[in-house]
N, C-alpha and C positions, 0 to 999 in steps of 0.2 A: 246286803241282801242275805238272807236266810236261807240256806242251803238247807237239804236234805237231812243231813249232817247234824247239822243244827237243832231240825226237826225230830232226830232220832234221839238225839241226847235229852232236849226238853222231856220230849215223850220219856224217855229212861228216867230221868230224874221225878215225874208226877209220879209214876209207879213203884219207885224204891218208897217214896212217901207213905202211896197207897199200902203196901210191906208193912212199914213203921207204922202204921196209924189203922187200925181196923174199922174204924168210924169215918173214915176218910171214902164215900161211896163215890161211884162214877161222875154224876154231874157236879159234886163239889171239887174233884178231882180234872174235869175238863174246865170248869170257869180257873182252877189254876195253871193251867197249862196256857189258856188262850189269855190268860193276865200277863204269863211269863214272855210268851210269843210278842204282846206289847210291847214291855219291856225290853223288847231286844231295840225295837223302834227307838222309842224314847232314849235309851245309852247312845243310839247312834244320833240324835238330833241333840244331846247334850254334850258330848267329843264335840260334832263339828262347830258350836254356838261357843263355844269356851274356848276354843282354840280361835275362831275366830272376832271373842272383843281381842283374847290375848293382841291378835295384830293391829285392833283399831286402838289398843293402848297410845298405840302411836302416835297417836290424831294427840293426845297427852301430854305425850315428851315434846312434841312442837311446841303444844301451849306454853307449857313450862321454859321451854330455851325462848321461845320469846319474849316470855317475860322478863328474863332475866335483864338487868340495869346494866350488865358488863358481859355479853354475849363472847363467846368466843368464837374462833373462824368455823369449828365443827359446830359449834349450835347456830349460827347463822349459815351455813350451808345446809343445816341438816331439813329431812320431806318425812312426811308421813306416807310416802309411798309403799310402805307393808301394807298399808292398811288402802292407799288410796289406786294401789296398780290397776287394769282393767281386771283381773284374777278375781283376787279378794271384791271389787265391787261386783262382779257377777251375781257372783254367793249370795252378800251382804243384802242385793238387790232384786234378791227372787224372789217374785210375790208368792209360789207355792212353797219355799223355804219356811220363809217372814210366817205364814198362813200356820203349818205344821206349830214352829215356834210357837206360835201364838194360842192355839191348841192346846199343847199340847203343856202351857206355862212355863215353857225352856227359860225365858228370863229370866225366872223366881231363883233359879237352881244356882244363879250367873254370881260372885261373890266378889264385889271391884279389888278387893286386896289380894285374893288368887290370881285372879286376872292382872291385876299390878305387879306380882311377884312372879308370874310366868314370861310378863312381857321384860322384867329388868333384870332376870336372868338370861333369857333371850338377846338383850341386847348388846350384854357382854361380849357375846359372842364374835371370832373373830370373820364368820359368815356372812353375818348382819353388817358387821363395818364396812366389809368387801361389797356389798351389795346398793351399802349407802354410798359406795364411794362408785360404783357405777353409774354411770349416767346415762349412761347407752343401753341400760338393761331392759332387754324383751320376753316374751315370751316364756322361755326356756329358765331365764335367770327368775320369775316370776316364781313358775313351780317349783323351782329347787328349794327359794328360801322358804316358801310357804309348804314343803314337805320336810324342811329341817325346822322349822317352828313347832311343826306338828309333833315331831318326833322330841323333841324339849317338853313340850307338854305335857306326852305321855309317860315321859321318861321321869317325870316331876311327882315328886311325893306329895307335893298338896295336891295337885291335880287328881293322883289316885285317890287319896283320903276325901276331897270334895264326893269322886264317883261311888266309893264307898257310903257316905251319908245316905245319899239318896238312892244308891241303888246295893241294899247291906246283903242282898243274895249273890251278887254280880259274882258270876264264875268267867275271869278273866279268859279262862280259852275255847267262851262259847262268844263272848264280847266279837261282835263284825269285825274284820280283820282289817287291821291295818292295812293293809294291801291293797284292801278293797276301799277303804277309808278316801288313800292318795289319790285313788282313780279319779276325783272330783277335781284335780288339781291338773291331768295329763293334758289336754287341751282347751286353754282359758278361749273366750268367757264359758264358763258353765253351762251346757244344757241348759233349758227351763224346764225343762220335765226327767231332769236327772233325778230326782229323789222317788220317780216310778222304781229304779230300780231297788230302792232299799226297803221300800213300803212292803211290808210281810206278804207273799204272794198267796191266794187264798188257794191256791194248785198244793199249792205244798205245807201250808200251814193247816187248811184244812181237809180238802180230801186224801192229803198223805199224813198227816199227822195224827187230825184227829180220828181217823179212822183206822190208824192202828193204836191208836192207845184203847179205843172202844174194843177193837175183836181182840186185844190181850187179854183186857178185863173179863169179857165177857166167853171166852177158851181158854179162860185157866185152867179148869179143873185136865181138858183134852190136852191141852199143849203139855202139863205135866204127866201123865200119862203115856203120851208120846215120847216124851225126853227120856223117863225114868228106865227102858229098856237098854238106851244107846250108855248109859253110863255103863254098864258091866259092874264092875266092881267095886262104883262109888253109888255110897248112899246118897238122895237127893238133897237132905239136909244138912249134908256134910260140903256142896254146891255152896261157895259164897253167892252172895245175894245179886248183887251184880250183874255176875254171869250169868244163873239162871235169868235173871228178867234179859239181860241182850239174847239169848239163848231163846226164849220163848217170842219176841218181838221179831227177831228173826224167823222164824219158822212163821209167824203171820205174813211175814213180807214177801219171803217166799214165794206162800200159798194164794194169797190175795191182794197180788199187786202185779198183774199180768205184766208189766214195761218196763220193769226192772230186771236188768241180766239178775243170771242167781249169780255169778261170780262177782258183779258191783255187790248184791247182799251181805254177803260171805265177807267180802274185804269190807265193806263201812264197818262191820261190828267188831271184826277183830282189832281195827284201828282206831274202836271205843273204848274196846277194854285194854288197849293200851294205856290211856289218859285215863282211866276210871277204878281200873283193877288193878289185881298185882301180877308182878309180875310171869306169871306163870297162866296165865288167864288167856293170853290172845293162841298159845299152842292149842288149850283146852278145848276153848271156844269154836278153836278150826276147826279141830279133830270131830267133834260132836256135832258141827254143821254138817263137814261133809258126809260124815254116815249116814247124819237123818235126811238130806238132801237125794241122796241116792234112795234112799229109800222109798221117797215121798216122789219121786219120777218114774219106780217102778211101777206103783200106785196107780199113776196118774193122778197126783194129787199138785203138783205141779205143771199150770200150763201159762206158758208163756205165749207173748203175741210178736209177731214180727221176726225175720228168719234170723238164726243165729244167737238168740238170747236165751238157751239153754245151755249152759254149758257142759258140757258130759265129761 
């Protein structure tokens, strides 16, 4: 799911562009933003399709050990139960999964020698063997392995280089969060309408999103203006670029997003310009919110809805 978070970064990153690129005007600047927002989709319906032949490889290694003219006791005992547990067929078997897939050409991306080489490193594993050699395994033993597969996949260099190919902008620490990933795995069978929650919420992708990337754009000349007083003794172009755009993004969010505490404001940007900037940026950043913050309260240029979400 695409958090706020998410949404601020995207939005940061079309406008550093918009910076870079002077020919870069608003609406070619939103069809990039709402491509990238896509995008977030499609990595998340490629992770779980990839990760999930990885487990149906399995269905594989069966064929293969029975083929075999001189079986041994492990390839005659051995199941394709990675692939075949109720867990994994929930997934495998979700018509609005299969649907998005299909959409969206996830199989195109699928590469059977990745998918072979994730599942036979996988199966070395000394997890997997414990798992095969369980025969009482429920529930509980279902999600473990299929959240330690997951994590061999991701942890797999072909695996990233695949996601690399097809997605060459992928900034790994905007990619849906693992954490959030597993979630599909906490209590098998899957929801059928579990992938509502990853589908880009139009709350937040577009009347949060795009409608601060539009009033940056279109209050730049005021929002600089505004900023340029609270420096004191730094010249504006002496502001790496960064900042001032969190800097200016921020005073939009502020001003024109009534249902946002201004303290969540204030903390999402400085724990942008953490990951974004240098070091010395998330001090900056604080320092120059909370003056203009104060400032813009005195005003009344700040009004919040719902008791408590000012914070003074």
């Amino acid at each position: 799911m695409l958090s706020r978070r998410n949404v601020r970064i995207k939005v940061m990153q079309v406008l550093y562009s918009m910076n870079r690129d002077e020919n870069l005007g608003l609406s070619e600047a939103m069809t990039q933003y709402r491509q990238s927002v896509n995008r977030s989709f499609e990595l998340y319906l490629f992770n779980l399709w990839q990760f999930l032949q990885a487990a149906c490889y399995s269905r594989e290694d069966l064929a293969r050990r029975n083929a075999k003219l001189l079986p041994t006791d492990e390839d005659r005992h051995f199941t394709a139960i990675l692939c075949d547990n109720p867990l994994s067929r929930s997934l495998l078997e979700n018509t609005e999964l299969v649907k998005y897939i299909r959409a969206y050409h996830t199989e195109d991306k699928i590469d059977e020698d990745i998918t072979r080489t994730l599942y036979s490193d996988f199966a070395k594993s000394e997890e997997y063997l414990q798992y095969l050699a369980n025969k009482a395994a429920g529930e509980e033993e279902h999600t473990q392995i299929l959240l330690q597969l997951y994590k061999v996949c991701t942890n797999s260099e072909v695996f990233n280089d695949r996601m690399e190919d097809f997605f060459p902008h992928l900034d790994r620490r905007q990619v849906a969060r693992r954490g959030k990933r597993e979630e599909n795995f906490e209590s098998p069978p899957a929801p059928v309408d579990f992938l509502m929650e990853y589908i880009p919420p139009k709350e937040t992708t577009q009347e949060f999103g795009e409608t601060l990337l539009e009033q940056v754009f279109k209050q730049d000349k005021e929002l600089l203006e505004l900023i340029e007083p609270a420096l004191k003794n730094w010249d504006a172009d002496r502001v790496a670029i960064i900042d001032m755009i969190l800097i200016k993004m921020a005073l939009i969010e502020l001003m024109a997003f009534p249902t946002i505490p201004t303290k969540v404001t204030i903390n999402e940007f400085v724990e942008i310009s953490k990951m974004y900037s240098t070091d010395k940026s998330k001090d900056f950043i604080n320092g120059i919110l909370d003056r203009l913050m104060k400032k813009l309260q005195k005003e009344g240029k700040i009004l919040k809805e719902g008791r408590g979400l000012i914070e003074e």
